[in-house]
ZAROTI-255568 format. One record per atom (N, C-alpha, C, O): residue in one letter; x, y, z. Coordinates in steps of 0.2 Angstrom, whole numbers, plus 2048, in hexadecimal, padded with zeros to 3 digits. Layout:
# residues N
aXYZ ...
# end
This chain:
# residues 337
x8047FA800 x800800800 x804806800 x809806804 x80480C7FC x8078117FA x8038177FE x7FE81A7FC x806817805 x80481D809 x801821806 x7FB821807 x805825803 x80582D800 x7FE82F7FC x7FA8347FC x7FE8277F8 x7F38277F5 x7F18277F8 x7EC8287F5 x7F1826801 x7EB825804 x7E982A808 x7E482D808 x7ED82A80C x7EE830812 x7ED837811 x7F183B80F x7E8838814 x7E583E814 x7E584581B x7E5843821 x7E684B81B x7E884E821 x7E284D827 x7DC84C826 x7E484C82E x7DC84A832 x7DF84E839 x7E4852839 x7DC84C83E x7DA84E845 x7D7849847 x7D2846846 x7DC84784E x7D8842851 x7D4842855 x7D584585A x7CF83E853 x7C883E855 x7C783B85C x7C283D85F x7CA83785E x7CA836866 x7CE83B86A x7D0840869 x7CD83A86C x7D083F86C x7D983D86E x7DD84186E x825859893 x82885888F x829859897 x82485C899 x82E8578A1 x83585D8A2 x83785E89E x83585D899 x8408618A0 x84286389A x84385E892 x844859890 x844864891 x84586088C x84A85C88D x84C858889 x8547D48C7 x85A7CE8C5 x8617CF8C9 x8617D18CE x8677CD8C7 x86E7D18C9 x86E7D88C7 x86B7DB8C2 x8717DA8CB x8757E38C9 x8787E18C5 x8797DB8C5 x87C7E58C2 x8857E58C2 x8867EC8BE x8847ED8B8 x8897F18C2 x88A7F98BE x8917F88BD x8967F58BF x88F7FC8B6 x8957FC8B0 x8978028B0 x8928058AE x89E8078B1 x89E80C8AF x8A080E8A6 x8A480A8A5 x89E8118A1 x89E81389B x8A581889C x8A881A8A1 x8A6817894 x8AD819894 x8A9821892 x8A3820891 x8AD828893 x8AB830892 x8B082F88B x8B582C88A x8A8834887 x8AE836881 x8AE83D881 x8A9840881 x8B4840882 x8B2849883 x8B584C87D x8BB84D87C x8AF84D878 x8B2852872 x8B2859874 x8AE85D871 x8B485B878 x8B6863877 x8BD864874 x8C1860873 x8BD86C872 x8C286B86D x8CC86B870 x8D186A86E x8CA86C877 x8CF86C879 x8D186287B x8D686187D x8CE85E879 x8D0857878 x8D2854871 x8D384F86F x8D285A86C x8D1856866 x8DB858865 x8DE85D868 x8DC854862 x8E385385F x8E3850859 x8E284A859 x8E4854852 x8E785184D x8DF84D84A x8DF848847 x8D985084C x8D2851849 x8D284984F x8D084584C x8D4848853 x8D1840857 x8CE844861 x8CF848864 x8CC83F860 x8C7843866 x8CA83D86E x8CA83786D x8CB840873 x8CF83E878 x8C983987B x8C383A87B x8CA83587D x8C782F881 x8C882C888 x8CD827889 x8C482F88E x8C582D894 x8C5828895 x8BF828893 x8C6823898 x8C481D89A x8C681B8A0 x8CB81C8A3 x8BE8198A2 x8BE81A8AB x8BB8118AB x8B780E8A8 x8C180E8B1 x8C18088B5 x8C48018AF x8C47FB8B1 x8C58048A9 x8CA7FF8A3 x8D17FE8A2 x8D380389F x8D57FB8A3 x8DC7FA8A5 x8DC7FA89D x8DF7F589C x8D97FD896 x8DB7FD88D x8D580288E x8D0802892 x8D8806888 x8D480A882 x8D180887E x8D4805879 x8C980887D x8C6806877 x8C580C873 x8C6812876 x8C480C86E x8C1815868 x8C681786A x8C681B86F x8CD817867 x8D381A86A x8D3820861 x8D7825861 x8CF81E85C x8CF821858 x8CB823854 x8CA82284E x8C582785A x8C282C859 x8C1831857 x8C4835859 x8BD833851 x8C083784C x8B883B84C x8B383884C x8B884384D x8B5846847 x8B6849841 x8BA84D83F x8AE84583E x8AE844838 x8AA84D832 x8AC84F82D x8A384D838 x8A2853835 x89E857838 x89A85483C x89C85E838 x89786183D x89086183A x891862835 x88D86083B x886864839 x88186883B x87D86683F x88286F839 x88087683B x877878838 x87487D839 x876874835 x870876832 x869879838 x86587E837 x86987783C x86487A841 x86587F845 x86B881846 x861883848 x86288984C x86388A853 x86488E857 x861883855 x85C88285D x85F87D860 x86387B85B x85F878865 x861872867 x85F86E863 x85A86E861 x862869861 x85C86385E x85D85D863 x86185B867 x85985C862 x853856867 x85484F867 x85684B86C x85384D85D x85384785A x858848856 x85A84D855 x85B840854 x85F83E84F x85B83684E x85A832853 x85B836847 x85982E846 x85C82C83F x85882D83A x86182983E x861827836 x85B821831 x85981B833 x85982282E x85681B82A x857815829 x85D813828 x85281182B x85680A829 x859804826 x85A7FE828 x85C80981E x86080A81C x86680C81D x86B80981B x866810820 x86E815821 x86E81881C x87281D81E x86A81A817 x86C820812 x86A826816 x86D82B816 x86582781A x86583081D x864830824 x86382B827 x865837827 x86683882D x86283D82D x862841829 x85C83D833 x856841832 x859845839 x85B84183D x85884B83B x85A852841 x854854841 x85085483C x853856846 x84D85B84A x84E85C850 x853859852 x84B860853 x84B86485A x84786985B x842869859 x84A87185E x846875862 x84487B85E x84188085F x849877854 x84587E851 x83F87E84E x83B88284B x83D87784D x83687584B x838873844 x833873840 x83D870841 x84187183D x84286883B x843864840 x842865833 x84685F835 x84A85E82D x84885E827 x85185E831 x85385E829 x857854828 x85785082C x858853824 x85A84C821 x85F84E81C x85F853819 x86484981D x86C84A81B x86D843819 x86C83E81D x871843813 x87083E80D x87983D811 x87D841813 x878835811 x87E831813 x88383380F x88083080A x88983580D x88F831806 x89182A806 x89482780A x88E82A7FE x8928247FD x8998237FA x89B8277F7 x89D81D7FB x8A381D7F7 x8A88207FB x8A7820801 x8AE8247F6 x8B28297FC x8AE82D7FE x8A982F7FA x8B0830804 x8AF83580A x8B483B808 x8BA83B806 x8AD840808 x8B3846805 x8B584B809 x8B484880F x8B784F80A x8BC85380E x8BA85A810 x8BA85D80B x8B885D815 x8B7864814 x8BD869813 x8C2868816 x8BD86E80F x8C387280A x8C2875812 x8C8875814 x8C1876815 x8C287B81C x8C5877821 x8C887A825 x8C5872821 x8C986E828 x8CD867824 x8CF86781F x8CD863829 x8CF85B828 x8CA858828 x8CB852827 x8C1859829 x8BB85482C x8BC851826 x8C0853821 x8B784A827 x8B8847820 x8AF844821 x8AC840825 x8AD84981B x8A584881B x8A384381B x8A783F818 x89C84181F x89883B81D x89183D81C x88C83A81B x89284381C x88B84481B x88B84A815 x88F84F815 x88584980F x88685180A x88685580F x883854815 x88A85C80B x88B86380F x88486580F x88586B811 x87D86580E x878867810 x873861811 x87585C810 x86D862814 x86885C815 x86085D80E x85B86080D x86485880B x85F855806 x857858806 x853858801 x85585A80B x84E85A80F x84F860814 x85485F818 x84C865814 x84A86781C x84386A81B x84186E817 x83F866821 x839866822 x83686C827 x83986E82C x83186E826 x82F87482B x82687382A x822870825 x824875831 x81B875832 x81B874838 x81587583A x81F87283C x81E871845 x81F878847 x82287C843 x81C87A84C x81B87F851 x81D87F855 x81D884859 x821879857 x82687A861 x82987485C x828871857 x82E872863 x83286D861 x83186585F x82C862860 x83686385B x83585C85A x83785885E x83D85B860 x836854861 x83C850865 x83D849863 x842846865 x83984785F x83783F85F x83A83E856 x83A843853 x83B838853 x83B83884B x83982F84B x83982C850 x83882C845 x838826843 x83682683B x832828838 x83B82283B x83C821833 x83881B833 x838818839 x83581882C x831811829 x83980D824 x83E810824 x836809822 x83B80481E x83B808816 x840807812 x83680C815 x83580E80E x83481580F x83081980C x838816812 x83A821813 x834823814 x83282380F x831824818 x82B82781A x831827824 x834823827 x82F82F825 x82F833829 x82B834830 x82783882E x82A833835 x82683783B x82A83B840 x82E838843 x827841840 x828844846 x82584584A x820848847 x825846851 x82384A856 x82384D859 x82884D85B x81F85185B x81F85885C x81C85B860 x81685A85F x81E860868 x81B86286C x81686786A x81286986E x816869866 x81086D860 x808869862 x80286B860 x80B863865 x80485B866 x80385985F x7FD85685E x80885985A x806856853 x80B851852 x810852855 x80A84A84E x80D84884B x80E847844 x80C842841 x81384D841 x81384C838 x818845835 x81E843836 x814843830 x81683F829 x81A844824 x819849822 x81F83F822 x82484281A x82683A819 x82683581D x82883D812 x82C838810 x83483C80D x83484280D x83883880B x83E83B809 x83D83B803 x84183F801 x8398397FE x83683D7F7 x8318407F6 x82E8407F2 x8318437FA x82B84B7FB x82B8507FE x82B84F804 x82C8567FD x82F85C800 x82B85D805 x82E85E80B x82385D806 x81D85E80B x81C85B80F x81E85680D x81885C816 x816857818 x80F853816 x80A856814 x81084C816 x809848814 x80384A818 x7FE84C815 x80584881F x800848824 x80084C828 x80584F828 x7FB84D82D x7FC850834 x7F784D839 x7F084D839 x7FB84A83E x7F6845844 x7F784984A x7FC84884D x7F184C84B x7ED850852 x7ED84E857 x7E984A859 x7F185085C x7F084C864 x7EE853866 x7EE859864 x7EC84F86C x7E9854872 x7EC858877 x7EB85D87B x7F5853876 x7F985887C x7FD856878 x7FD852873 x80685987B x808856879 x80E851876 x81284F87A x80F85086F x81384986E x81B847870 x82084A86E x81B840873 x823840877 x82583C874 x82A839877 x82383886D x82583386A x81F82E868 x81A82C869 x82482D862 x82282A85A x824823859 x82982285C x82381D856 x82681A854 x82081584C x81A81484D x824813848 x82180E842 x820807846 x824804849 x818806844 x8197FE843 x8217F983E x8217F9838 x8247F7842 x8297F583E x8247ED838 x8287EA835 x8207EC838 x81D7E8833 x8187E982C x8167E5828 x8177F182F x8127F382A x8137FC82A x81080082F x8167FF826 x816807829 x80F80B827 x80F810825 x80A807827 x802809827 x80080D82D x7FB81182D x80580A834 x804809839 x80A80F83E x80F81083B x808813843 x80C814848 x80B81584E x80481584E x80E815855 x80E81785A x80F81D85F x81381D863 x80B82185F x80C826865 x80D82986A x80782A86D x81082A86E x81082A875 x80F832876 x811836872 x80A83687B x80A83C87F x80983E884 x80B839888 x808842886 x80684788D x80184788F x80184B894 x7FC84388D x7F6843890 x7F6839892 x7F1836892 x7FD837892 x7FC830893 x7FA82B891 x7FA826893 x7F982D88A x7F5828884 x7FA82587F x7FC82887B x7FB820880 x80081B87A x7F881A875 x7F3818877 x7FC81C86E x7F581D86A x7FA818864 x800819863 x7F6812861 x7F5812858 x7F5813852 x7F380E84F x7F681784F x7F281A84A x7F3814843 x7F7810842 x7ED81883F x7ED815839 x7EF81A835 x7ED820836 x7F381A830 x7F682282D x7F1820824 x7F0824820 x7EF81B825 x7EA81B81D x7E281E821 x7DF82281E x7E181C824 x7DB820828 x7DD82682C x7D982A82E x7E282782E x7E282D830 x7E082F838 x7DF83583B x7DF82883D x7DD828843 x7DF823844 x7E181E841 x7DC82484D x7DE81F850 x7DB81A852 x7D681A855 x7E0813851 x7DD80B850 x7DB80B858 x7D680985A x7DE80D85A x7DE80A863 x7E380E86A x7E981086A x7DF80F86E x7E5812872 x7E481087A x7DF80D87B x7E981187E x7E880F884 x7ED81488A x7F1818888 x7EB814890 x7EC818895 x7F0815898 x7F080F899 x7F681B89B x7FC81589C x7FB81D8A4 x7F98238A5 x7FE8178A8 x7FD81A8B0 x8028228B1 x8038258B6 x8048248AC x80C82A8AC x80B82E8A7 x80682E8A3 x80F8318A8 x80F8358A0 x81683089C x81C82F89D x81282F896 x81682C891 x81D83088D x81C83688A x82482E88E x82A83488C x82B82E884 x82A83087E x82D82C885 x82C82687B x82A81F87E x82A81C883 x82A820877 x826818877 x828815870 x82B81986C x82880E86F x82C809868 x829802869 x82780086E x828800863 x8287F9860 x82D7F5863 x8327F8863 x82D7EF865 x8317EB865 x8307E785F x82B7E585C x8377E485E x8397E0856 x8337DB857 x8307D985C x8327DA851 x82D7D8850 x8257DA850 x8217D784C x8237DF854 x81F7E4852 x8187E1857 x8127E4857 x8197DA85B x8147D785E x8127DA863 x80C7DA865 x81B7E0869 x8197E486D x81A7E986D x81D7EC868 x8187EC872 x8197F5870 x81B7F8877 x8177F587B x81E7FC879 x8247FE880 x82280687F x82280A87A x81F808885 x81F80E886 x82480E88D x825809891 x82681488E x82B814891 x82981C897 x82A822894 x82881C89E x8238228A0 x82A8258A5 x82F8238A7 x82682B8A5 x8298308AC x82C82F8B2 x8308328B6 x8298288B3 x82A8258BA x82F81F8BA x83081B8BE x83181E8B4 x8388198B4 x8358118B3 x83880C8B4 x82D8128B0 x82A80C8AE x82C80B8A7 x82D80F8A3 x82D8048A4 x82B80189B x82680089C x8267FF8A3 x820800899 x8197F9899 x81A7F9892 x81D7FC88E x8187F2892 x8197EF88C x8117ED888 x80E7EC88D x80F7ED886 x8067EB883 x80A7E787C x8107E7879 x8047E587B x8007E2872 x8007E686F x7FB7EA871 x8037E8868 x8007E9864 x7F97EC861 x7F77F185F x7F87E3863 x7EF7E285E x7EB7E6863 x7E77E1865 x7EA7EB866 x7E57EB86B x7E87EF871 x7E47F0876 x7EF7F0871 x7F17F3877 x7F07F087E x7F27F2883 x7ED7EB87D x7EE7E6885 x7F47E6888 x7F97E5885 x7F47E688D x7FA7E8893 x7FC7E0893 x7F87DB892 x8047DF892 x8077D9893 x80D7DA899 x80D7D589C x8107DE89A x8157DE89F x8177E589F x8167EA89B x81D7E28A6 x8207EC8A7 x8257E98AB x8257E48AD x82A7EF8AB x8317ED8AE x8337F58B0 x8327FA8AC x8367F68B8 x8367FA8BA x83D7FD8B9 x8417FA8BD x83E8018B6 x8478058B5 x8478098BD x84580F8BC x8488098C1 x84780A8C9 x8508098CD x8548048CE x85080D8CF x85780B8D7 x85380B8DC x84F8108DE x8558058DE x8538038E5 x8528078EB x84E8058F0 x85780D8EA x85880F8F0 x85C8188ED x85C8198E7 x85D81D8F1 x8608218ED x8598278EE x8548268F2 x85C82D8EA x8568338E9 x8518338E2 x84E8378DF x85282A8DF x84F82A8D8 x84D8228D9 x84D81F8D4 x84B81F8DF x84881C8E2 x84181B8DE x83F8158DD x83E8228DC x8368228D9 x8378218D1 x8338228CD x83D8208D0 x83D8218CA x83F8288C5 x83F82E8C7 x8408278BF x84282D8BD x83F8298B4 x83E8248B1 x83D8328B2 x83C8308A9 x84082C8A5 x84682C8A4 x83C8288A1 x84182289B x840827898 x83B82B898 x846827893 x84982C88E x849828887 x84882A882 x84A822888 x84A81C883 x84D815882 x852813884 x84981287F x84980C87E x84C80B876 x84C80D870 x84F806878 x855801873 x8557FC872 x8557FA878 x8567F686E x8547F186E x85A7EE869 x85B7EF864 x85F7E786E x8667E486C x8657DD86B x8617DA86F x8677D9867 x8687D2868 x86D7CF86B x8727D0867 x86E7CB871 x8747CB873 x8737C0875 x86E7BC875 x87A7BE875 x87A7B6877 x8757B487A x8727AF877 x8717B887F x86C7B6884 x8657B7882 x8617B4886 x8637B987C x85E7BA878 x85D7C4879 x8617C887B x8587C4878 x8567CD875 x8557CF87A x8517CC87E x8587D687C x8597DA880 x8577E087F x8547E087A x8577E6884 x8537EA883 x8577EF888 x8597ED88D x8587F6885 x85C7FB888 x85B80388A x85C808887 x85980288F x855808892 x85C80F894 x86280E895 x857814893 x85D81B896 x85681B899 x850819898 x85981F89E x8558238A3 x85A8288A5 x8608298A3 x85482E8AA x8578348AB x85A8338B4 x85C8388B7 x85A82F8B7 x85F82D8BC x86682B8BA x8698278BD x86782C8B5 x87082E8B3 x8708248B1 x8768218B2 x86D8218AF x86E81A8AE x86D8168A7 x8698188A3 x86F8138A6 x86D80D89D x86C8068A2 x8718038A5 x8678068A2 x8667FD8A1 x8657F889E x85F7F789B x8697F389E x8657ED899 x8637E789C x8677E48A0 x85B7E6899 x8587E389B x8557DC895 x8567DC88F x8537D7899 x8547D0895 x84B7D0893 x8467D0897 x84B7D188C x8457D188A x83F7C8889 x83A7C8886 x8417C488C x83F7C088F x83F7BC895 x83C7B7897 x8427C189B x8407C18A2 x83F7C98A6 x83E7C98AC x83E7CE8A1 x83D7D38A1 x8437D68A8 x8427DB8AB x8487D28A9 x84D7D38B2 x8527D88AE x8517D98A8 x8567DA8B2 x8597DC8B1 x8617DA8B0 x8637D98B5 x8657DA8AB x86B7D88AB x8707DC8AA x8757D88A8 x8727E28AB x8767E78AC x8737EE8AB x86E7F08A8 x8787F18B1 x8777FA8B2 x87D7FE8AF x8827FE8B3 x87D8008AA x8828058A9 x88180C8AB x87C80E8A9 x8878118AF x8878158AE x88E8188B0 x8938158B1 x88C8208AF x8948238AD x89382A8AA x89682F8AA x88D8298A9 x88C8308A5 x8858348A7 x88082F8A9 x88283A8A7 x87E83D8AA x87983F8A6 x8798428A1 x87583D8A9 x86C83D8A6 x86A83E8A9 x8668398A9 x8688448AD x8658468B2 x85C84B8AF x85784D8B3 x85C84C8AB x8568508A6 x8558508A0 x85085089D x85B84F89D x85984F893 x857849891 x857844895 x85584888A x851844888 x85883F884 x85883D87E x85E83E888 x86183B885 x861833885 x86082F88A x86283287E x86082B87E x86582787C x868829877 x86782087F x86E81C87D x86B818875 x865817873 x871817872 x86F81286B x87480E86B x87980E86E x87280B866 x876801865 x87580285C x870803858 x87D80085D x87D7FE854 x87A7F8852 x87C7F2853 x8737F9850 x86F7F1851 x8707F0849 x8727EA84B x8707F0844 x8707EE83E x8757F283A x8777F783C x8757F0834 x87C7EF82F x8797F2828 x8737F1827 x87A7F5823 x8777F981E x8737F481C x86D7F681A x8757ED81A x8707E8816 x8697E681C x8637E481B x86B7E7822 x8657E7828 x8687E082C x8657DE831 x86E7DB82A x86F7D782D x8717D7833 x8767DB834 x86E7D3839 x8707D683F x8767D3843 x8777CD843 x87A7D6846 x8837D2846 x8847D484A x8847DA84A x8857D1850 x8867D0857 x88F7D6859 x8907DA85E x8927D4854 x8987DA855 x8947E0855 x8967E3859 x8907E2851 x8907E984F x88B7ED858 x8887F285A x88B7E985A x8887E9860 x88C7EA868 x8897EA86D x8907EB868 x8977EA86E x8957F0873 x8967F1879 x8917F686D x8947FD872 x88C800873 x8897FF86E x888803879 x885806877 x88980E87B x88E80F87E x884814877 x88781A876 x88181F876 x87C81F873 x88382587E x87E82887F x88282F881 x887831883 x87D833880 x88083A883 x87F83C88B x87C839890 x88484388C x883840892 x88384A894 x88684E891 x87E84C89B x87D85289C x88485989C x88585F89B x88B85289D x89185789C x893858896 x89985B895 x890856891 x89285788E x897852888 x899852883 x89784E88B x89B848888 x896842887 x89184188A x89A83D882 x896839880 x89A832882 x89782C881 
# end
C-alpha cells in the first residue's frame, strides 16, 4: 500500500521537564572539547580499565544547519540519511557519502555527510524532540506543538498531520507494516494510529505521564517508558497490558524513580535484551525474557535531558552481528559522551 494515495490531513477524533543481580559498570568519558583534540583525534578517559579502547577517535564533521538545541537524531534504516530536529521546530535530513569521503577545503574533517541536508522540513510550532523513520523513507516527527507530522524523503511537504490533545513525547513505526504508528503524550495515552485512516485504532491509559515509547522487534510488543522510571509493555493488537519492569534504586534520593529517556533494544548470547537510559544518571540492561535485570551501567550524568543511550544494532544490508554490538553510547549532562 502506497501511503501517499491514501492519507489524507485529519484531527483526532478521540480525543515535557526539561527538555536480578546488580553489577555497576563504569563507561569510559569521551571529552571532545577542543582543548583534548590533537592532530583532529579526540582524548579518551578511561575510568577503572588497565587498556584503551577508541584510542582513535576522530572528528569527522560538524553540522551547523540548526539554530536552537536539537533534541533528535535518528538515521534510516538503511544508513543512507540522518534526519536532526529540536528546539527550532525545524528537521533537516543529510544524505550519507558514498565511496571516498571528501575533505573540507577549511580544515582536516573528512565528510560523511553532504555539506547541506537533502531535506529541511518546517510546520512545527515548538520543538521536535522525537523522530522515526519506516523501511521505505517515510518520516515522523513529534512535536510539543501536540502534533505528530508525516514526510517522506521524496517529497518536499508534509503528508499528514495527527492531532493530540497535549503534548507529544514520542513516536515510533509499526516495524511490520508502516500503515501503522505509536504515540506516546502528556495526557498519558500510548495511542495507535492508522496513517491510511488518519485516526486512532486503539489507545490505552498508562498510570504516568508517557516520555517515549517503541515497538519491540518483531512488532508483537509495544514499551512505553513513564516519568516514574516504569517500562509497561502491552500488545500490540489491542494494547492489553502484558508486563512491566521497574528501572528504580533501591535505596538513594531516586528511590521513586526517575523519567526513562529511552529504550534500546540488543541481541546478546543470552537472547534479546533491552536497554533503558533514565534520568537518575544510569543505562540498564535488562533480559527481555525474564524482564530482571542484568547489568547497571553508569559514569555519565543524566540527571534531566532527554538523553538517550544507542547500540550499533544492524549493518547497511540490515544483517544483525553480534560484534557490531560491543559498545553502547550515550551523552552525558558534562558534556562528554
Amino acid at each position: 500500500m502506497d501511503i501517499r494515495e491514501t492519507i489524507e490531513e485529519t484531527s483526532e477524533n478521540d480525543e515535557y521537564d526539561d527538555f536480578s543481580d546488580e553489577s555497576d559498570v563504569d563507561s569510559d568519558s569521551l571529552n571532545p572539547s577542543s582543548g583534548d583534540r590533537s592532530e583532529g583525534t579526540i582524548k579518551v578517559n578511561v575510568v577503572g580499565k588497565s587498556f584503551q579502547e577508541l584510542s582513535e577517535l576522530r572528528i569527522c564533521q560538524e553540522l551547523r544547519e540548526h539554530k536552537k538545541a536539537v533534541w533528535a537524531l535518528k538515521f534510516s534504516p538503511d544508513g543512507e540519511y540522518l534526519a536532526s530536529a529540536g528546539a527550532d521546530g525545524v528537521i533537516c535530513v543529510w544524505k550519507v557519502r558514498t565511496g571516498t569521503l571528501g575533505r573540507d577545503s577549511r580544515s582536516d574533517l573528512m565528510h560523511v555527510f553532504d555539506e547541506a541536508p537533502v531535506r529541511k522540513y518546517a510546520g512545527h510550532t515548538s520543538h521536535i524532540v522525537d523522530l522515526a523513520w519506516s523501511k521505505s523513507g517515510f518520516l515522523l516527527s513529534a512535536s510539543l506543538d501536540c502534533t505528530v507530522r508525516l514526510w517522506h524523503i521524496h517529497d518536499p511537504s508534509c503528508l499528514c498531520e495527527f492531532r493530540h490533545k497535549d503534548m507529544v513525547t514520542s513516536v515510533d513505526f509499526f516495524p511490520e507494516e508502516e500503515s501503522y504508528f505509536l504515540s506516546g503524550s502528556m495526557d498519558r495515552k500510548l495511542r495507535i494510529w492508522s496513517i491510511p485512516q488518519g485516526c486512532v485504532l486503539k489507545w490505552v491509559q498508562a498510570p504516568a505521564v508517557i516520555s517515549t515509547v517503541t515497538f519491540c522487534p518483531g512488532g508483537r510488543l509495544c514499551a512505553a517508558g513513564l516519568l516514574d522510571g516504569q517500562v509497561i509493555f502491552y500488545y500490540s493488537d489491542g494494547l492489553r497490558y502484558f508486563t512491566q519492569t521497574e528501572c528504580r534504586n533501591h535505596r538513594g534520593k531516586d528511590k521513586r524513580g526517575r523519567k526513562v529517556t529511552g529504550i534500546a533494544f540488543v541481541e546478546r548470547n543470552e537472547g534479546q535484551c533491552m536497554v533503558v537510559t533514565t534520568n537518575d544518571s544510569r543505562i540498564r540492561l535488562i533480559s527481555m525474557d525474564t524482564f530482571g535485570l542484568i547489568s547497571k551501567y553508569k559514569g555519565h550524568a543524566n540527571r534531566s535531558r532527554q538523553f538517550r543511550a544507542s547500540i550499533r544494532s544492524r549493518c547497511r544490508e540490515g544483517v544483525r552481528n553480534s560484534s557490531n554490538e560491543k559498545y553502547i553510547v550515550c551523552g552525558s549532562d558534562d558534556d562528554r559522551m
